[in-house]
C-alpha positions as CSV (number, residue, x, y, z in Angstrom):
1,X,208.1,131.5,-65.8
2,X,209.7,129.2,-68.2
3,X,210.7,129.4,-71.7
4,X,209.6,125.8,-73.2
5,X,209.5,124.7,-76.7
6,X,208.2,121.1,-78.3
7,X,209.9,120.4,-81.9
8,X,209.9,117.4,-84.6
9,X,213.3,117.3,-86.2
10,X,214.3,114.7,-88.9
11,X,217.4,112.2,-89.0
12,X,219.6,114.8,-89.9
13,X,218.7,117.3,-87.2
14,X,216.4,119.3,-89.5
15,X,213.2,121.0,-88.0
16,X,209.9,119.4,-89.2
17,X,208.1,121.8,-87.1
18,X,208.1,123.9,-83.4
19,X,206.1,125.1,-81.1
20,X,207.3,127.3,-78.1
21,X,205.9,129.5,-75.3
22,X,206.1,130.5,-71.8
23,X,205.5,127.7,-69.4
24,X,203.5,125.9,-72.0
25,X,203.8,124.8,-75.4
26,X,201.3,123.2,-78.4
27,X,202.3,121.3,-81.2
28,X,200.1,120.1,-83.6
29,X,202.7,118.6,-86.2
30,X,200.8,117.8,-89.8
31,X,202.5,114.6,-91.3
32,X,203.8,111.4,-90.7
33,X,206.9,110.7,-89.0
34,X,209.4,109.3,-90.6
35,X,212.3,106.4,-89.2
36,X,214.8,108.4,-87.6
37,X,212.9,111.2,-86.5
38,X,213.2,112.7,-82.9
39,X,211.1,114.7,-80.9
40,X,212.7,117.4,-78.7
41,X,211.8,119.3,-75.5
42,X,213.3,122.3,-74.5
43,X,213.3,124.7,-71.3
44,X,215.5,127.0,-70.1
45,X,214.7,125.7,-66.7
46,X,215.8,122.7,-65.4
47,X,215.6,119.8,-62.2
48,X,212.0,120.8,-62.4
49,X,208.6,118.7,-63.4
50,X,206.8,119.0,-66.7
51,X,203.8,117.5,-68.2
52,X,203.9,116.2,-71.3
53,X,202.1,114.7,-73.7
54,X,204.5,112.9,-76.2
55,X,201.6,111.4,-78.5
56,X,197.7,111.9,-78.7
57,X,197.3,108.6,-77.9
58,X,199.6,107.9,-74.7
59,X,198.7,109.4,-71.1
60,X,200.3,112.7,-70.2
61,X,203.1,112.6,-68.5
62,X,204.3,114.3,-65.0
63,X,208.2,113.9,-65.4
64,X,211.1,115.4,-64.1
65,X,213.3,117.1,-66.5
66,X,217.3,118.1,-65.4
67,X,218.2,118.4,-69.4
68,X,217.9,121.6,-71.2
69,X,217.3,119.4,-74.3
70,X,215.3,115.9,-74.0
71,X,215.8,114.2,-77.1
72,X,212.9,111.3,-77.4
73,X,213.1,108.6,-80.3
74,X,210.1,107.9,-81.9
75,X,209.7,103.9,-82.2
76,X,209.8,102.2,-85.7
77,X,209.8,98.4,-86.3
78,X,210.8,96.0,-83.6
79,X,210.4,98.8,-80.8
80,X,207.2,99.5,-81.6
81,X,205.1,96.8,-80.4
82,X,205.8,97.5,-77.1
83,X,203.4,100.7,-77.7
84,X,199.8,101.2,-78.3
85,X,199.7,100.4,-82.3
86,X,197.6,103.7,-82.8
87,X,200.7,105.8,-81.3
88,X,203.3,108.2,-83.6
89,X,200.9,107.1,-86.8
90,X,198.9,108.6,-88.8
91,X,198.9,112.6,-90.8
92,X,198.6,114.6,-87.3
93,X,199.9,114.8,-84.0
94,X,199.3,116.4,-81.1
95,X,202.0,117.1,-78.5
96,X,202.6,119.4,-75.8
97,X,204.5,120.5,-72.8
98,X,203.9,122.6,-69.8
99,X,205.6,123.3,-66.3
100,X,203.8,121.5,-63.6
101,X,201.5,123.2,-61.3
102,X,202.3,123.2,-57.6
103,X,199.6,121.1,-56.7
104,X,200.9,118.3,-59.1
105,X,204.0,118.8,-57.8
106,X,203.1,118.1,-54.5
107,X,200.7,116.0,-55.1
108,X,200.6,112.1,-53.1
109,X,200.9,109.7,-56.8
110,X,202.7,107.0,-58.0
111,X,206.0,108.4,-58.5
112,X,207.4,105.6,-60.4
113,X,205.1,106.4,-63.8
114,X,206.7,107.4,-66.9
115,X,205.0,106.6,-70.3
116,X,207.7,108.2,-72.1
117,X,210.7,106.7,-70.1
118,X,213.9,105.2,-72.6
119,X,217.0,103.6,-72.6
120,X,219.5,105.8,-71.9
121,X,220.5,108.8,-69.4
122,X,217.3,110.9,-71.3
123,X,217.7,113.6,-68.3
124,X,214.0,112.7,-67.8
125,X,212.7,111.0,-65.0
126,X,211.4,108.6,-63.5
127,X,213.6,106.0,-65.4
128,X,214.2,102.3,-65.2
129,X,216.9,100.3,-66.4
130,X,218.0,96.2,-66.3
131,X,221.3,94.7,-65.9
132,X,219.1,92.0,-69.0
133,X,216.0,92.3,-70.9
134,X,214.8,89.0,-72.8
135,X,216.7,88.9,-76.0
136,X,217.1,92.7,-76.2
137,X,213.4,92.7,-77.2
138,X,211.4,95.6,-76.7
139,X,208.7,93.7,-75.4
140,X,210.8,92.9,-72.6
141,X,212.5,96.0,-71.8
142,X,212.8,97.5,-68.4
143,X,211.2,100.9,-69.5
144,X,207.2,98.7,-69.9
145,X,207.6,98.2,-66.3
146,X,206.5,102.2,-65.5
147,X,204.4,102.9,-68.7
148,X,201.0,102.4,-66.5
149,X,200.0,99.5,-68.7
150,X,199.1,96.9,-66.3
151,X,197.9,94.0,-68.3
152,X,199.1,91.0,-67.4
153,X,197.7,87.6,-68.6
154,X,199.4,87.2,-72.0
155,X,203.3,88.2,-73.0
156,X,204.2,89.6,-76.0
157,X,203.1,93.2,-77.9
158,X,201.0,95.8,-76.0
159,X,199.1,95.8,-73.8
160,X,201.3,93.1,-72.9
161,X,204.6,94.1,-72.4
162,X,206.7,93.6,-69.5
163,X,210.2,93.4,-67.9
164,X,212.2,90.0,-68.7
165,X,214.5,88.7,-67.5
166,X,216.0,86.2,-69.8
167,X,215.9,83.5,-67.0
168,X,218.8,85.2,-65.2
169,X,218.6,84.4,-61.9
170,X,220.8,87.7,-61.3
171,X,218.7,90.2,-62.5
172,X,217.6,93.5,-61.4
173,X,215.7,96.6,-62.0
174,X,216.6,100.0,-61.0
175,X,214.2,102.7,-61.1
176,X,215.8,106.3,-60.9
177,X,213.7,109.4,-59.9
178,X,215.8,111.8,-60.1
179,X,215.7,113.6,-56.7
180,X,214.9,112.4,-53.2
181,X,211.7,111.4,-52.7
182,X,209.3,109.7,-50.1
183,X,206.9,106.8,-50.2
184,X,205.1,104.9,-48.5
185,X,204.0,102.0,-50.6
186,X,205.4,99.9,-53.1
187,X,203.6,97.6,-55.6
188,X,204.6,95.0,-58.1
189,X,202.3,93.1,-60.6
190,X,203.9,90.4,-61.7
191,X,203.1,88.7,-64.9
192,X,200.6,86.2,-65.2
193,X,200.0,84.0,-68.4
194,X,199.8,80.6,-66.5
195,X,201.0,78.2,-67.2
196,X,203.1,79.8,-69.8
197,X,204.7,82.3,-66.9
198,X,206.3,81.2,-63.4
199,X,206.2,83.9,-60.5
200,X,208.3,84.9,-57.7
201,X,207.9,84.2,-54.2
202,X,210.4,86.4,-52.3
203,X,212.7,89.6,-53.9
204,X,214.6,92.5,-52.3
205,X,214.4,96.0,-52.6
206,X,217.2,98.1,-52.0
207,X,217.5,101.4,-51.5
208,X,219.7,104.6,-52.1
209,X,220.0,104.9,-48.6
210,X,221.6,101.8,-48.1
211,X,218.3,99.6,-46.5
212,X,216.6,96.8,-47.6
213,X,213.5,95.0,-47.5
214,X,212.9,91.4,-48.4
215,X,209.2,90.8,-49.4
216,X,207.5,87.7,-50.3
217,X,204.6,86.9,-52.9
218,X,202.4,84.2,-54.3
219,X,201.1,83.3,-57.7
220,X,198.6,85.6,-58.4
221,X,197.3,88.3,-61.1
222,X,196.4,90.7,-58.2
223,X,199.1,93.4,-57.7
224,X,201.8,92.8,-54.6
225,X,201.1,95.6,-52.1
226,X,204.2,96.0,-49.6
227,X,203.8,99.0,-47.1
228,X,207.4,100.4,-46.6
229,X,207.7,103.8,-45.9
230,X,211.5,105.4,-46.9
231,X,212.5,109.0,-47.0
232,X,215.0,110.8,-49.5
233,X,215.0,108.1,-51.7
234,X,216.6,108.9,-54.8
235,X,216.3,105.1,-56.5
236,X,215.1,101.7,-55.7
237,X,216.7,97.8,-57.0
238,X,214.6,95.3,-56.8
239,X,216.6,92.2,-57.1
240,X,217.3,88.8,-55.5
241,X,214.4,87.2,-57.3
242,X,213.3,84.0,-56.1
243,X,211.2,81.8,-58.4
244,X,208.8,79.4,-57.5
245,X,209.1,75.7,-57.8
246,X,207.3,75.4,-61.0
247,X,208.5,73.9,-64.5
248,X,208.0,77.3,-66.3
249,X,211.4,79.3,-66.4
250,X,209.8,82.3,-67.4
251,X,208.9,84.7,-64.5
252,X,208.3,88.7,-65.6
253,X,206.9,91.7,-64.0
254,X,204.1,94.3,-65.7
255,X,204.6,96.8,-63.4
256,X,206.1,98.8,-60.2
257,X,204.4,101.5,-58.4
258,X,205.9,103.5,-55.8
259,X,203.2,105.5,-54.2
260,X,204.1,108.9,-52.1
261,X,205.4,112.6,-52.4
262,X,208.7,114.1,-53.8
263,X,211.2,115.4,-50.4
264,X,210.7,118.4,-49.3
């Protein structure tokens, strides 16, 4: 059993309203949110997985929590057109959190999906982050590149968001789980809005146990499908991105899947 609680607080820290159980809690929070407020999970227990649902109109999410207190910012402006416009509006929400079943837990998924990932060390995984993002926009920020959105023939607001990378040829993701897991197949979608976009034909991924496997690709909308099996893995970088010999400079990816079970 776990104590868990689910609670919209305002700018300065005051409670909007709460909603707390064991092992599972339902928030239906009457209002509109306001810039600057935060939702905030709670559990006593932690380096466990929850699923949460951090708006009524984003997927649940299976997530690894190692924080007592997971502080999400709700999106205002700029950062919001990365998101579903329909998301954190409106006079009611409905939010919730609940400790994972074992079967979810053990489950064979993508481990690499996390609709509710941000910058920052959130204490929620899986998370990605970018040594660049185009701009610093949110359009192009690392976290669009595990939110499940996998559209990929325009640039811009949702559904198209992606990772940019500012035509650095030095860039790389990282995606953090967490805790050692194993997989046994990794998949890119790279962005495709030719002739606007360029693509990549060869990258590296790296891994926290010191490997490394150099894949290649080809212009295409389909997704990359590499089967590479790795054990107690607790992050991957892709990196070493080659472009092709095209005029566009702009080459992006939509998404990265990583398909297996956590370590036992």
């Amino acid at each position: 059993m776990a104590s868990v609680s689910i609670a919209v607080k305002d700018k300065d820290g005051r409670e909007k309203s709460l909603a707390s159980g064991e092992n599972q809690a339902i928030l239906v929070f009457e209002g509109q949110y306001e810039e600057g407020d935060v939702i905030v999970l709670s559990t006593e227990k932690t380096d466990a997985h929850y699923v949460v649902r951090i708006d009524d109109c984003m997927d649940e999410s299976l997530v690894y929590i190692t924080k007592r207190e997971v502080t999400y910012f709700i999106p205002f402006g700029e950062k919001k057109v990365s998101y579903n416009p329909k998301a954190f509006t409106g006079e009611r929400h409905y939010l919730t959190i609940r400790t994972a079943t074992s079967y979810e837990e053990e489950s064979y998924r993508n481990l690499g999906k996390n609709v509710m990932d941000q910058h920052g060390d959130t204490g929620c995984y899986p998370h990605a982050f970018a040594n660049v993002e185009t701009r610093g926009e949110a359009v192009f920020a690392a976290r669009n590149a595990i939110d499940g959105v996998l559209a990929g023939e325009s640039h811009g607001e949702w559904p198209y968001e992606s990772w940019g990378i500012n035509r650095q040829d030095d860039a790389e993701l990282t995606l953090e789980f967490g805790r050692p897991v194993d997989f046994d197949t990794l998949i890119l979608y790279t962005r495709s809005d030719f002739p606007h976009d360029n693509w990549w034909v060869k990258a590296t991924f790296t891994f926290s146990d010191g490997t490394s496997e150099v894949v290649e690709m080809e212009k295409s909308s389909k997704p990359h499908v590499f089967e590479i099996k790795r054990e107690h893995i607790t992050w991957i970088r892709l990196s070493n991105l080659i472009k092709a010999d095209d005029p566009s400079p702009f080459p992006a990816l939509t998404q990265i899947e990583v398909y297996g079970k956590d370590s036992q």
